[in-house]
Biopython code that builds the backbone (N, CA, C, O; Angstrom):
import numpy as np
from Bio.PDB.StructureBuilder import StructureBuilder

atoms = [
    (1, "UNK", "N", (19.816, -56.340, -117.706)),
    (1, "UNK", "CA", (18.998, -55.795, -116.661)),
    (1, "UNK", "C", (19.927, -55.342, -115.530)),
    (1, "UNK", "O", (20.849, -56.057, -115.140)),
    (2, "UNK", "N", (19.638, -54.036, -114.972)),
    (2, "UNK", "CA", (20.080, -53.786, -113.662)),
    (2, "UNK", "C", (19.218, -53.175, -112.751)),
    (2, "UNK", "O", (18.425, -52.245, -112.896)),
    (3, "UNK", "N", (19.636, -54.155, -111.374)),
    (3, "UNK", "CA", (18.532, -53.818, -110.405)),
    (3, "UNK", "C", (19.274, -53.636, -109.047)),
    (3, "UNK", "O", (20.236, -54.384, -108.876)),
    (4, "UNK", "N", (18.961, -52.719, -108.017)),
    (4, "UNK", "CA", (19.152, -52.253, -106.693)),
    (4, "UNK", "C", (18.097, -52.235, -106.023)),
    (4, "UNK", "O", (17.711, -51.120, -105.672)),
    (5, "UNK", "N", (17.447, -53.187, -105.703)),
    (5, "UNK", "CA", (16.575, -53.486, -104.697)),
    (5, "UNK", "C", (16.488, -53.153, -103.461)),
    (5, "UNK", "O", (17.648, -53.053, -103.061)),
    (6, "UNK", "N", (15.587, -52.866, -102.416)),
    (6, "UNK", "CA", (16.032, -52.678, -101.117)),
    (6, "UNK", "C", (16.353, -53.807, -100.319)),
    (6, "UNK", "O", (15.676, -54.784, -99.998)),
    (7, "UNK", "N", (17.794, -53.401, -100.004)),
    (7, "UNK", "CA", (18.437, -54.248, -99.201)),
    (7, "UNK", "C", (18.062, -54.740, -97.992)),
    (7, "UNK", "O", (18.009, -54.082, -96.952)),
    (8, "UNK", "N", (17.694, -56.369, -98.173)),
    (8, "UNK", "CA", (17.428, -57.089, -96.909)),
    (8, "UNK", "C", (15.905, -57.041, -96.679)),
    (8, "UNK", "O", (15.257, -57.254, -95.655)),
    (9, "UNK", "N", (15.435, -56.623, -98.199)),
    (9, "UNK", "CA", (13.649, -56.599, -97.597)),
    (9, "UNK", "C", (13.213, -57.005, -96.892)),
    (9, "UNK", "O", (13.564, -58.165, -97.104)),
    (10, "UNK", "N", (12.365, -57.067, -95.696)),
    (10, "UNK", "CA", (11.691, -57.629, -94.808)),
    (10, "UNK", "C", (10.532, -58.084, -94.993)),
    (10, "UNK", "O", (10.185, -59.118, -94.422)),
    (11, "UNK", "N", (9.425, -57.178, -96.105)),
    (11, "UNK", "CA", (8.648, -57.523, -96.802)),
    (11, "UNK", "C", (8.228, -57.844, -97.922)),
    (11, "UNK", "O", (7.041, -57.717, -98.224)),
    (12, "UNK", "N", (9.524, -58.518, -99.076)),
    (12, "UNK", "CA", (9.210, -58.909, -99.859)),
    (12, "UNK", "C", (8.263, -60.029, -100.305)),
    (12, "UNK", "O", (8.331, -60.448, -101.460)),
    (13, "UNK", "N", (7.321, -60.561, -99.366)),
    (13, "UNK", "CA", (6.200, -61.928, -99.677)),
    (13, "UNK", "C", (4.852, -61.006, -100.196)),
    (13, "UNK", "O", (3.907, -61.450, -100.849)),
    (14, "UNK", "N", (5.058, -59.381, -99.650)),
    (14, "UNK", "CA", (3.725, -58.940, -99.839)),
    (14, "UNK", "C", (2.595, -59.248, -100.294)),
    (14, "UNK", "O", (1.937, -58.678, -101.164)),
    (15, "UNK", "N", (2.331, -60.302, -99.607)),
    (15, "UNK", "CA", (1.413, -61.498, -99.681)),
    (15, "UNK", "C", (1.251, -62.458, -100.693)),
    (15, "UNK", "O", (0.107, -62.891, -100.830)),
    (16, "UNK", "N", (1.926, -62.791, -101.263)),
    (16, "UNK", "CA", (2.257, -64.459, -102.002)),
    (16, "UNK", "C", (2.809, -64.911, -101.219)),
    (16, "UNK", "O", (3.562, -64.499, -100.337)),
    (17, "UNK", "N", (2.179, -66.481, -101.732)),
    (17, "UNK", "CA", (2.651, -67.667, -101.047)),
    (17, "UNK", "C", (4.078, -67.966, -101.691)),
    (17, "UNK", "O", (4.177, -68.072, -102.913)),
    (18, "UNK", "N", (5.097, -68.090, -100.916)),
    (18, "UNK", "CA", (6.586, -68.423, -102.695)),
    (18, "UNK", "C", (6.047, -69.682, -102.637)),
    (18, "UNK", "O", (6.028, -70.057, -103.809)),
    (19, "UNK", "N", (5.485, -70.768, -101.767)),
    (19, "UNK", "CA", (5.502, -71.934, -102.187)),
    (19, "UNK", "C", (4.085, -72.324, -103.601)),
    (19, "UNK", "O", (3.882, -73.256, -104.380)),
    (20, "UNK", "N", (3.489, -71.162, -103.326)),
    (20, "UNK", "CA", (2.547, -70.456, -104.761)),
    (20, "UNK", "C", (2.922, -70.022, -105.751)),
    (20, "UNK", "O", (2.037, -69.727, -106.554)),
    (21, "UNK", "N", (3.993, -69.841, -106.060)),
    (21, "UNK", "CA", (4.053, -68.583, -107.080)),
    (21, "UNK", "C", (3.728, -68.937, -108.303)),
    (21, "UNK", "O", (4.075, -69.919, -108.959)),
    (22, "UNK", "N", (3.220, -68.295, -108.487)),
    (22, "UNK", "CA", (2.348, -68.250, -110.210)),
    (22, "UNK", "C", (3.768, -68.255, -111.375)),
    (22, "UNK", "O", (3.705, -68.739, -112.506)),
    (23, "UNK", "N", (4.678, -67.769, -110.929)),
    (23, "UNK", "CA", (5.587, -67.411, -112.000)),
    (23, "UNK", "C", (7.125, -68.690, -111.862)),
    (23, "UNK", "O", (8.171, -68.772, -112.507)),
    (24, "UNK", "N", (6.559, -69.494, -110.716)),
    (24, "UNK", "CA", (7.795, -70.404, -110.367)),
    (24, "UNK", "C", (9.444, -69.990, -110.243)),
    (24, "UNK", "O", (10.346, -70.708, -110.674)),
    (25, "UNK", "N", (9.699, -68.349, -109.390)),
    (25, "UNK", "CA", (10.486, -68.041, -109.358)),
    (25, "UNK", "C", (11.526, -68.940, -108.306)),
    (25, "UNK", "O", (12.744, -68.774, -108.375)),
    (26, "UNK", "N", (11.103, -69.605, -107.633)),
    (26, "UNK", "CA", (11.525, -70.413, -106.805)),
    (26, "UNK", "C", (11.937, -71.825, -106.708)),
    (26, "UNK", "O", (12.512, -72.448, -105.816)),
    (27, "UNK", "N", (11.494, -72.159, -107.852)),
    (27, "UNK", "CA", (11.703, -73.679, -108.355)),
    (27, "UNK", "C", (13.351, -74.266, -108.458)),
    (27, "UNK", "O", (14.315, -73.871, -109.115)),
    (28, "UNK", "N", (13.184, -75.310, -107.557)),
    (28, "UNK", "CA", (14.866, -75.478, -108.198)),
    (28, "UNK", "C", (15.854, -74.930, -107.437)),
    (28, "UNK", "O", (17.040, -75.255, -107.508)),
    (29, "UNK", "N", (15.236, -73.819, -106.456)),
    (29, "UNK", "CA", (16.379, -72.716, -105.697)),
    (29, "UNK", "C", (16.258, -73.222, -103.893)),
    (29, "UNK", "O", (17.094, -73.470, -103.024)),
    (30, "UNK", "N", (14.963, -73.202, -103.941)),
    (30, "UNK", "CA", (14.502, -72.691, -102.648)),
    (30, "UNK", "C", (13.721, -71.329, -102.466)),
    (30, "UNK", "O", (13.759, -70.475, -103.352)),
    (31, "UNK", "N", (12.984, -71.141, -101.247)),
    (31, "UNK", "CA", (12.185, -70.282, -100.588)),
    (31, "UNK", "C", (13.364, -69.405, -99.913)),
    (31, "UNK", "O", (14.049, -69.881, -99.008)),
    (32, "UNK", "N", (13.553, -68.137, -100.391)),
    (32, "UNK", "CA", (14.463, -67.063, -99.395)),
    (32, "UNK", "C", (13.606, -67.237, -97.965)),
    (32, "UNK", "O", (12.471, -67.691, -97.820)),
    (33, "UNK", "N", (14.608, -66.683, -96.881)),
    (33, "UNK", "CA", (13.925, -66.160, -95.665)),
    (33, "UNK", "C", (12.886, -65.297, -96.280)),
    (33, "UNK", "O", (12.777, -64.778, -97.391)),
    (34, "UNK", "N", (11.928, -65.312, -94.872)),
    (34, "UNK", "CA", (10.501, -64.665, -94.996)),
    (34, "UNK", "C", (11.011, -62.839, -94.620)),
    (34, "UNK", "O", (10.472, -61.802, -95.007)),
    (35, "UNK", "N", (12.220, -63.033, -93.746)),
    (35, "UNK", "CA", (12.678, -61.643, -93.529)),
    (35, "UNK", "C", (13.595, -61.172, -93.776)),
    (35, "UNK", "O", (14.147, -60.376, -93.016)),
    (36, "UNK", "N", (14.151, -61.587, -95.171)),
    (36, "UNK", "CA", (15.217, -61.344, -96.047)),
    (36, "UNK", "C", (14.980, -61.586, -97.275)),
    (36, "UNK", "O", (14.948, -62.746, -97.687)),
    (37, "UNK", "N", (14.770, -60.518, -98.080)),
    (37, "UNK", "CA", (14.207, -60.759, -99.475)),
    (37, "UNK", "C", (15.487, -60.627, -100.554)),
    (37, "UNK", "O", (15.413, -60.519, -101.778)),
    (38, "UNK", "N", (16.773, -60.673, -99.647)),
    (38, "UNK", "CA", (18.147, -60.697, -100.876)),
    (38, "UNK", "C", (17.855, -61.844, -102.150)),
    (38, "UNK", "O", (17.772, -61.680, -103.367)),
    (39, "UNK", "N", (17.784, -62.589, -101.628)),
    (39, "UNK", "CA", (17.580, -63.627, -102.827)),
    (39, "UNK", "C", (16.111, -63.830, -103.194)),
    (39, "UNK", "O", (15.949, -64.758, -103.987)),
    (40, "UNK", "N", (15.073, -63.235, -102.840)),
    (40, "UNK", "CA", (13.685, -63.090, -103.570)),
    (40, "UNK", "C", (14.067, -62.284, -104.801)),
    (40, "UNK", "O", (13.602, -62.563, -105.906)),
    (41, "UNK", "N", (14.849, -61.363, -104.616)),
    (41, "UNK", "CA", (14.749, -60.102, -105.420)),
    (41, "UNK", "C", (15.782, -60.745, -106.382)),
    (41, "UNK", "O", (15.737, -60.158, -107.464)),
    (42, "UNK", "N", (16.654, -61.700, -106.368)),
    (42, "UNK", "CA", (17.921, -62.304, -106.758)),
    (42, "UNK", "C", (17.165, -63.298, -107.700)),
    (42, "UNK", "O", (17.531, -63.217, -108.873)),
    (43, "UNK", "N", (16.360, -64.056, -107.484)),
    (43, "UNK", "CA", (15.806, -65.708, -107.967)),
    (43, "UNK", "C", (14.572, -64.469, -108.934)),
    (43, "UNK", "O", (14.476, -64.995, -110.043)),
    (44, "UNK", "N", (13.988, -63.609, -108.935)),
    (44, "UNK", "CA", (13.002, -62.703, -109.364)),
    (44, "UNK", "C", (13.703, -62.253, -110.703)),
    (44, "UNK", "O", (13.044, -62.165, -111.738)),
    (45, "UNK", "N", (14.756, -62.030, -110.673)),
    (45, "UNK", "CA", (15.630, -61.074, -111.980)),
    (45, "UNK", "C", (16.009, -61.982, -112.944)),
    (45, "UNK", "O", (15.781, -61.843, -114.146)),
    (46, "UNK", "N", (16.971, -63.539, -112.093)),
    (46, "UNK", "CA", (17.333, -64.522, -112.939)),
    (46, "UNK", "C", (15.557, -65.302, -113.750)),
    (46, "UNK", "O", (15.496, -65.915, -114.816)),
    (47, "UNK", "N", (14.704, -65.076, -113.074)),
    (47, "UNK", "CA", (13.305, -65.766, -114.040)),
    (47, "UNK", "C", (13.197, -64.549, -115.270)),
    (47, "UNK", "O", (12.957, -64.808, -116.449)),
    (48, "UNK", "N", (13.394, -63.384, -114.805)),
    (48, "UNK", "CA", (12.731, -63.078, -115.359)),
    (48, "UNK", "C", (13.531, -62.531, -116.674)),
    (48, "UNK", "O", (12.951, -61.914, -117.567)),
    (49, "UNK", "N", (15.433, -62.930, -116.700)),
    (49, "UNK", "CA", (16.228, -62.989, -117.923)),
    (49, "UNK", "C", (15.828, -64.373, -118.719)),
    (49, "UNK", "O", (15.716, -65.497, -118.230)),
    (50, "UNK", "N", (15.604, -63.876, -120.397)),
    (50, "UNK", "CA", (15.600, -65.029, -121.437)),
    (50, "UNK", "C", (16.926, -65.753, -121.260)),
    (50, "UNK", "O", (17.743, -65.339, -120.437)),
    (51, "UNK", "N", (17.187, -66.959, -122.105)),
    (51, "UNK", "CA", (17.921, -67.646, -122.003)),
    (51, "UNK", "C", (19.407, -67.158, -122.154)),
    (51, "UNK", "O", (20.397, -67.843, -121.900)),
    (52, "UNK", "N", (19.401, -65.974, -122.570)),
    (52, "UNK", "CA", (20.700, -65.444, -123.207)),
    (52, "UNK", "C", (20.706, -64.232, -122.271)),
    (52, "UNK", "O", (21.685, -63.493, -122.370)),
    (53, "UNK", "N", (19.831, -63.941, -121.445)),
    (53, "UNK", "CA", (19.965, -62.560, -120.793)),
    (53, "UNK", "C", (21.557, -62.261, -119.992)),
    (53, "UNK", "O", (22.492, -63.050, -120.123)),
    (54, "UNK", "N", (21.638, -61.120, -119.250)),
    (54, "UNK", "CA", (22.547, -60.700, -118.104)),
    (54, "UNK", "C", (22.339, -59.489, -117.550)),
    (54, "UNK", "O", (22.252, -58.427, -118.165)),
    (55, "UNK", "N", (22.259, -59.649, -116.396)),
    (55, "UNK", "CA", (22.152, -59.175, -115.205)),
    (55, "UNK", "C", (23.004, -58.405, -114.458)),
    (55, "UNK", "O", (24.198, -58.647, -114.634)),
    (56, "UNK", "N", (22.780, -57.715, -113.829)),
    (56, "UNK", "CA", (23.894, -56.863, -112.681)),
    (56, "UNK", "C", (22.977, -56.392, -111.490)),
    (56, "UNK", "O", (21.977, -55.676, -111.450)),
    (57, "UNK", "N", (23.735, -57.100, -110.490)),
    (57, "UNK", "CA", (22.558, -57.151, -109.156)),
    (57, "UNK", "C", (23.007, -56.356, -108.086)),
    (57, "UNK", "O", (24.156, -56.770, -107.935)),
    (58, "UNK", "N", (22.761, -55.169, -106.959)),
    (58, "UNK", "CA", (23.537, -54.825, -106.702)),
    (58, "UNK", "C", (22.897, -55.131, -105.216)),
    (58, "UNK", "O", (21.996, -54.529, -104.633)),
    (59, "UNK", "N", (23.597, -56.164, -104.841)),
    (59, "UNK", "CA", (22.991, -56.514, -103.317)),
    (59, "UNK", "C", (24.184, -56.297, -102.272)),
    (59, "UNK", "O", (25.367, -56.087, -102.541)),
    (60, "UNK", "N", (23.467, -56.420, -100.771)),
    (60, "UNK", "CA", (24.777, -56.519, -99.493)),
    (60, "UNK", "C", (25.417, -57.211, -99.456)),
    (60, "UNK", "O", (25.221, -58.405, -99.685)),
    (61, "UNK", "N", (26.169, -56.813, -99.225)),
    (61, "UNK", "CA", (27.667, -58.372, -99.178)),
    (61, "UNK", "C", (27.474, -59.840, -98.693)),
    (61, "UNK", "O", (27.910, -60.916, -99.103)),
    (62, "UNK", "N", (26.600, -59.453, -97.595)),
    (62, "UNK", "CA", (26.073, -60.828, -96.809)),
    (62, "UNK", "C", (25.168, -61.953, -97.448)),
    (62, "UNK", "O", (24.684, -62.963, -96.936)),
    (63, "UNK", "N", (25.080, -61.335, -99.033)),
    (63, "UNK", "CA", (24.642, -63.066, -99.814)),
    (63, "UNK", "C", (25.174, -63.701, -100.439)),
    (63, "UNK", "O", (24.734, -64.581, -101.179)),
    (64, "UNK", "N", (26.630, -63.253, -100.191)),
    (64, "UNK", "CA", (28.042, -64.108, -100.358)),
    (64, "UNK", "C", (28.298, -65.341, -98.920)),
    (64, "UNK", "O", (28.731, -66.486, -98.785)),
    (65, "UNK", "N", (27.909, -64.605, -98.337)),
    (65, "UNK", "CA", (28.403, -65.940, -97.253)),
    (65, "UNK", "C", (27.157, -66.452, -96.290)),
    (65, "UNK", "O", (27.549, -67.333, -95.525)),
    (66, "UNK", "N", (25.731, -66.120, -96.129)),
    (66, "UNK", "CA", (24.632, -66.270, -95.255)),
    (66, "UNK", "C", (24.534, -67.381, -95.340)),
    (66, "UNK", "O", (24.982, -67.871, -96.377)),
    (67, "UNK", "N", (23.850, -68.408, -94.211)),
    (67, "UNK", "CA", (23.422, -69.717, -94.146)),
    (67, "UNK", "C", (22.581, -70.049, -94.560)),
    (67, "UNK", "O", (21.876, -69.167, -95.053)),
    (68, "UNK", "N", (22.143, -71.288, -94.641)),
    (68, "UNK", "CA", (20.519, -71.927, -94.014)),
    (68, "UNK", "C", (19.783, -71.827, -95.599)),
    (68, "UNK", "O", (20.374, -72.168, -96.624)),
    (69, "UNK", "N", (18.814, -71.456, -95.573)),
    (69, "UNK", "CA", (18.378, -71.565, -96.885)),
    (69, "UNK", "C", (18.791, -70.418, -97.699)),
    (69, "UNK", "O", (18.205, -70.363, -98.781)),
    (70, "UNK", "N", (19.577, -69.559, -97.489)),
    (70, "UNK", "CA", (20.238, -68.653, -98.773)),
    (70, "UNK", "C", (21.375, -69.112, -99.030)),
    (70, "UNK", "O", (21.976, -68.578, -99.962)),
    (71, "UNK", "N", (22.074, -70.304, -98.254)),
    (71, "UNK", "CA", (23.323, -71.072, -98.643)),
    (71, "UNK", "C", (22.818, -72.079, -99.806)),
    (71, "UNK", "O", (23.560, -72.375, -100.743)),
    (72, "UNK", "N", (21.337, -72.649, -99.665)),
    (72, "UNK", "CA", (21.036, -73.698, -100.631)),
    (72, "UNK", "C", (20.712, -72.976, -101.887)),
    (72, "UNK", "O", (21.260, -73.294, -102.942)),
    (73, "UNK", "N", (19.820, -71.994, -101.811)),
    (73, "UNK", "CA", (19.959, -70.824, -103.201)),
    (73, "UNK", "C", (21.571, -70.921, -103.947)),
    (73, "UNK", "O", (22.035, -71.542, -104.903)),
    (74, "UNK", "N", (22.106, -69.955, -102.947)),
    (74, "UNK", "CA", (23.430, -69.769, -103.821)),
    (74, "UNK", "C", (24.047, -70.555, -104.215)),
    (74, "UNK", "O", (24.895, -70.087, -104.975)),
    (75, "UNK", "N", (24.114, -71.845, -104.089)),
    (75, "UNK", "CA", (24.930, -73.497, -104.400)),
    (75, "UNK", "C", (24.041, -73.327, -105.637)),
    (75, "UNK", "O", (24.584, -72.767, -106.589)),
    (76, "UNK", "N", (22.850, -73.688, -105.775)),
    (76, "UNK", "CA", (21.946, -73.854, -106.638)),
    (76, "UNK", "C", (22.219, -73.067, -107.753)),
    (76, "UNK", "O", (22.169, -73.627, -108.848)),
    (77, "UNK", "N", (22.525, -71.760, -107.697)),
    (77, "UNK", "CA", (22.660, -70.657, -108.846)),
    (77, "UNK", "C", (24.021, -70.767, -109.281)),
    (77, "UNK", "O", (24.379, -70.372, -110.390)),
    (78, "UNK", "N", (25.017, -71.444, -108.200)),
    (78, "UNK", "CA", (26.536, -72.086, -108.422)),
    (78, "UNK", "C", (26.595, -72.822, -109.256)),
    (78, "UNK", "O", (27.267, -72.492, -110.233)),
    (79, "UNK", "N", (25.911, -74.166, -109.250)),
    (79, "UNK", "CA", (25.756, -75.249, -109.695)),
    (79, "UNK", "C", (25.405, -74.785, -111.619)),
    (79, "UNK", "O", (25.866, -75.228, -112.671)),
    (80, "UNK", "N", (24.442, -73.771, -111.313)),
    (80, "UNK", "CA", (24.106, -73.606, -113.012)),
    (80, "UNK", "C", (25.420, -72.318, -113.859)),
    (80, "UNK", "O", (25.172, -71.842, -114.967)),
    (81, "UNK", "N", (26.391, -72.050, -113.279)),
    (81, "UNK", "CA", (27.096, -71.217, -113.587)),
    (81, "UNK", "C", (26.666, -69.722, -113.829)),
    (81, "UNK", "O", (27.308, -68.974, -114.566)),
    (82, "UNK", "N", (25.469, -69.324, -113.112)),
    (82, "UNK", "CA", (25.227, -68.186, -113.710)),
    (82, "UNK", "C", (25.567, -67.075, -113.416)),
    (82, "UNK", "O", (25.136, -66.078, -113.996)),
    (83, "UNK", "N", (26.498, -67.045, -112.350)),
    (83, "UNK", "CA", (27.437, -66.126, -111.734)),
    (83, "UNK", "C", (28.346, -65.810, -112.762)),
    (83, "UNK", "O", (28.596, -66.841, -113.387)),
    (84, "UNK", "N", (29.095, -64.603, -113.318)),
    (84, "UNK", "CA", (29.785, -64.763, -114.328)),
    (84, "UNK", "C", (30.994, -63.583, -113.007)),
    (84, "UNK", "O", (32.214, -63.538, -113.160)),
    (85, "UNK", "N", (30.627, -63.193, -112.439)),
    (85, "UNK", "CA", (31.434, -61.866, -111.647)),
    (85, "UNK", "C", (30.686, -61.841, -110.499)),
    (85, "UNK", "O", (29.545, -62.189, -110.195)),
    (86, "UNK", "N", (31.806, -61.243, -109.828)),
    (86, "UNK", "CA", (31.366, -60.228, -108.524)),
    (86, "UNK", "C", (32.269, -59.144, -108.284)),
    (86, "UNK", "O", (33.476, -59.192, -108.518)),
    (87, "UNK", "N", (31.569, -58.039, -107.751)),
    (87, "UNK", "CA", (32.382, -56.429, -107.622)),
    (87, "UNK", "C", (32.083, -56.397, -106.099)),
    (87, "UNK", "O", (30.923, -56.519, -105.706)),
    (88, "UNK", "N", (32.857, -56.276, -105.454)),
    (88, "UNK", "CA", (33.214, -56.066, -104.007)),
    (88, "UNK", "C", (32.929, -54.747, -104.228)),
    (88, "UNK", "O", (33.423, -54.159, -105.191)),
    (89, "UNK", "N", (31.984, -54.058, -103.234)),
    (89, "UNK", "CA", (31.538, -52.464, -103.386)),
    (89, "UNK", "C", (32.167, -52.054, -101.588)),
    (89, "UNK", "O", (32.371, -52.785, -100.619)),
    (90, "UNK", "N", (32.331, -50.402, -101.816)),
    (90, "UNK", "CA", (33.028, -50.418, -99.835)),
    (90, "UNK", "C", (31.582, -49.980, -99.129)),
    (90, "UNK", "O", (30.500, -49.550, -99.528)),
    (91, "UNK", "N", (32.309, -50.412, -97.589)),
    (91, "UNK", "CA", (30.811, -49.539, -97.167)),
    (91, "UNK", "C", (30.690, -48.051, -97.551)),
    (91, "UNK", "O", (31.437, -47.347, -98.231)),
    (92, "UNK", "N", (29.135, -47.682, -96.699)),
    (92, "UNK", "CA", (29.279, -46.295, -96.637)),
    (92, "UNK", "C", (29.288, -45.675, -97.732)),
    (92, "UNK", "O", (29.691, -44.512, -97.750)),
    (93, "UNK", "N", (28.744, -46.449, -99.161)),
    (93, "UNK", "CA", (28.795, -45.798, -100.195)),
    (93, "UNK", "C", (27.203, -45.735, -100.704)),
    (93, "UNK", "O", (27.210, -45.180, -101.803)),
    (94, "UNK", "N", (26.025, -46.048, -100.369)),
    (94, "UNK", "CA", (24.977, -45.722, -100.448)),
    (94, "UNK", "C", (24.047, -45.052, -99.244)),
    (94, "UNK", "O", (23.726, -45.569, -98.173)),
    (95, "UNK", "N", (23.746, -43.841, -99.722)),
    (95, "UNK", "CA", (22.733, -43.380, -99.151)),
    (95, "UNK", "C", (21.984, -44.173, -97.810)),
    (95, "UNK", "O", (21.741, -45.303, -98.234)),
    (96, "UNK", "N", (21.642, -44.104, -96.772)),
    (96, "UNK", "CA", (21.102, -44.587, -95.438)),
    (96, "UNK", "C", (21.457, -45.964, -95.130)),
    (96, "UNK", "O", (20.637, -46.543, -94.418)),
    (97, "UNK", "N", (22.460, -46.619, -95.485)),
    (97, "UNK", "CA", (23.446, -47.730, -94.859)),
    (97, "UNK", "C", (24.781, -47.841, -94.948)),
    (97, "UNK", "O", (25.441, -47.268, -95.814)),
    (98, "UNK", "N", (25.309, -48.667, -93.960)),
    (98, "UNK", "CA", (26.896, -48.236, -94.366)),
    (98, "UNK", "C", (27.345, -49.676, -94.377)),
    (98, "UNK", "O", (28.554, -49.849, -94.229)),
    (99, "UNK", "N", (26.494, -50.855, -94.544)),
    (99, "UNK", "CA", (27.397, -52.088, -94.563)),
    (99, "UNK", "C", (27.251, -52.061, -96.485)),
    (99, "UNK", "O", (26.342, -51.648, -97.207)),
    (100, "UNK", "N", (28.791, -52.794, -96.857)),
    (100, "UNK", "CA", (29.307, -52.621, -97.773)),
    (100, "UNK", "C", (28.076, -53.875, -98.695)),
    (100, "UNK", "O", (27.259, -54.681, -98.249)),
    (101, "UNK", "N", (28.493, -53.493, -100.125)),
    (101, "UNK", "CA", (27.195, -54.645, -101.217)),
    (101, "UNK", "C", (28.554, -54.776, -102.001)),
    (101, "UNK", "O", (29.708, -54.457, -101.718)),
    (102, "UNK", "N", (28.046, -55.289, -102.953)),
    (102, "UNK", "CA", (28.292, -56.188, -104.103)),
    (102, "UNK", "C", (27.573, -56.085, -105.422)),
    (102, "UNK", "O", (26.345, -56.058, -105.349)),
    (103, "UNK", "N", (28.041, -56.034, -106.434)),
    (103, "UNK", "CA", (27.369, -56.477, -107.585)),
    (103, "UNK", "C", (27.717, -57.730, -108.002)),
    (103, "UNK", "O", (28.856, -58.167, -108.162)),
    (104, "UNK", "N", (26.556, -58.345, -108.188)),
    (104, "UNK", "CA", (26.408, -59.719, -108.891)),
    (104, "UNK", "C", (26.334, -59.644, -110.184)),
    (104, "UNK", "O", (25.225, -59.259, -110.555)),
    (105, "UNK", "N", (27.294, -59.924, -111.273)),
    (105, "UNK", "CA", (26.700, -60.144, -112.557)),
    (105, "UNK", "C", (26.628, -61.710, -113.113)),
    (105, "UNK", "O", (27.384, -62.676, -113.214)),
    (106, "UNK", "N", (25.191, -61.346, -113.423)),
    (106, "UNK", "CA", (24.920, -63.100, -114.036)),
    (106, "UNK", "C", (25.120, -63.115, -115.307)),
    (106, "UNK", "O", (25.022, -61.999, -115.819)),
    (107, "UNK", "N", (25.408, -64.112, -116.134)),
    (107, "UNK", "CA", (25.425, -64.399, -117.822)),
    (107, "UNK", "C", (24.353, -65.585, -117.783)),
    (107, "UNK", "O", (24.792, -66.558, -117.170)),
    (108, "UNK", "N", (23.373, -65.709, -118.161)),
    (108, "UNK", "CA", (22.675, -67.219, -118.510)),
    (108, "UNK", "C", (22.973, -67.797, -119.913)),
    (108, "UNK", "O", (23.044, -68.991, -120.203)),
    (109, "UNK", "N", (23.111, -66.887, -120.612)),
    (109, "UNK", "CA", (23.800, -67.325, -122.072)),
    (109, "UNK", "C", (24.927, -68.204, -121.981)),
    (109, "UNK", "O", (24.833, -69.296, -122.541)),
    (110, "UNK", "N", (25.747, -67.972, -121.501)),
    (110, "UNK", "CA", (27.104, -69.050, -120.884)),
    (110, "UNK", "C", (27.202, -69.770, -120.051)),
    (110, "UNK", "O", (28.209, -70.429, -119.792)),
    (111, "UNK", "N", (26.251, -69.778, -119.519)),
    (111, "UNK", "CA", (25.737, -71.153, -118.136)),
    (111, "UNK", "C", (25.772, -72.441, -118.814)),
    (111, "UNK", "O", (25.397, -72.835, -119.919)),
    (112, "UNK", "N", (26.502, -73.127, -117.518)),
    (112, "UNK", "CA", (26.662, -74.945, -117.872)),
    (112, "UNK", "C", (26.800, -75.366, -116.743)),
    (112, "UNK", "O", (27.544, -74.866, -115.899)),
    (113, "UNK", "N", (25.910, -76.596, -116.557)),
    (113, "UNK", "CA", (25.835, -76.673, -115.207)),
    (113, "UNK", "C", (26.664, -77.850, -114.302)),
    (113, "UNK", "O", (26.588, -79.024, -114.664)),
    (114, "UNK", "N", (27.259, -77.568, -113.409)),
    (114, "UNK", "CA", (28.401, -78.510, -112.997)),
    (114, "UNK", "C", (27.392, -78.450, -111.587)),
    (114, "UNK", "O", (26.354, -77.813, -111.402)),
    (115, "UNK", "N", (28.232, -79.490, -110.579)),
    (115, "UNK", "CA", (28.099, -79.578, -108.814)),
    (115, "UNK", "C", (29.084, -78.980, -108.089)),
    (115, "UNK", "O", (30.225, -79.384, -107.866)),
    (116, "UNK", "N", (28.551, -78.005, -107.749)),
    (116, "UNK", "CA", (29.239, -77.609, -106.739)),
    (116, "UNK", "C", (28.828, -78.254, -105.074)),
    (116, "UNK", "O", (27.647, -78.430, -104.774)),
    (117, "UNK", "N", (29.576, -78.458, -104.422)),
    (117, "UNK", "CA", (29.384, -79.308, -102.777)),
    (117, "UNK", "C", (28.035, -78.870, -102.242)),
    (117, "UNK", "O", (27.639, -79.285, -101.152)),
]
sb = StructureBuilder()
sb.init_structure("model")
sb.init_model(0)
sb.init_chain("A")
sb.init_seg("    ")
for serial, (resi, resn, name, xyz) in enumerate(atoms, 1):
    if name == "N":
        sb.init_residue(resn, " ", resi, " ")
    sb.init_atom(name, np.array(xyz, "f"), 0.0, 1.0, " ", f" {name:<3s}", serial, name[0])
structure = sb.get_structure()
């Protein structure tokens, strides 16, 4: 799967509850910010790869290092190894923003899950 979502959604809850969700994309991760849908759209792709799937995510740079509850996400998705890569992208290379993204590629097929801090 590859997905480019809009960066930093503001309205990704478009009215679900995440602490509702019918599809339990959130289980296990955490609730993204209500005004940052990087990791809605992130925890959304990994449910929705089979056990063997992979992914290529192409988000802003800033869900490499953000706090608070997108720090407990990303430990969480750490912890299960499903990060297999990351591509440092420059700014200024998509259309109507200029802070720089990233591609995330996940493997769940090769995931094993260790602790990360």
């Amino acid at each position: 799967m590859i997905m480019n979502p809009l960066f930093s959604d503001k309205d990704w809850t478009d009215g679900i509850k995440p602490s509702e969700d019918k599809y339990k994309r959130f289980d296990g991760y955490g609730i993204p910010p209500e005004k940052n849908g990087d990791y809605a759209w992130f925890l959304h792709v990994l449910k929705a790869l089979e056990s063997n799937g992979k992914a290529g995510i192409i988000l802003p740079h800033g869900v490499l290092f953000r706090v608070n509850s997108e720090e407990t996400i990303r430990k969480a998705v750490l912890n299960k190894r499903y990060i297999k890569g990351i591509v440092d992208l420059p700014a200024n290379l998509f259309y109507g923003t200029g802070i720089p993204a990233s591609i995330i590629i996940i493997d769940k097929e090769n995931a094993e899950y260790v602790t990360i801090g």
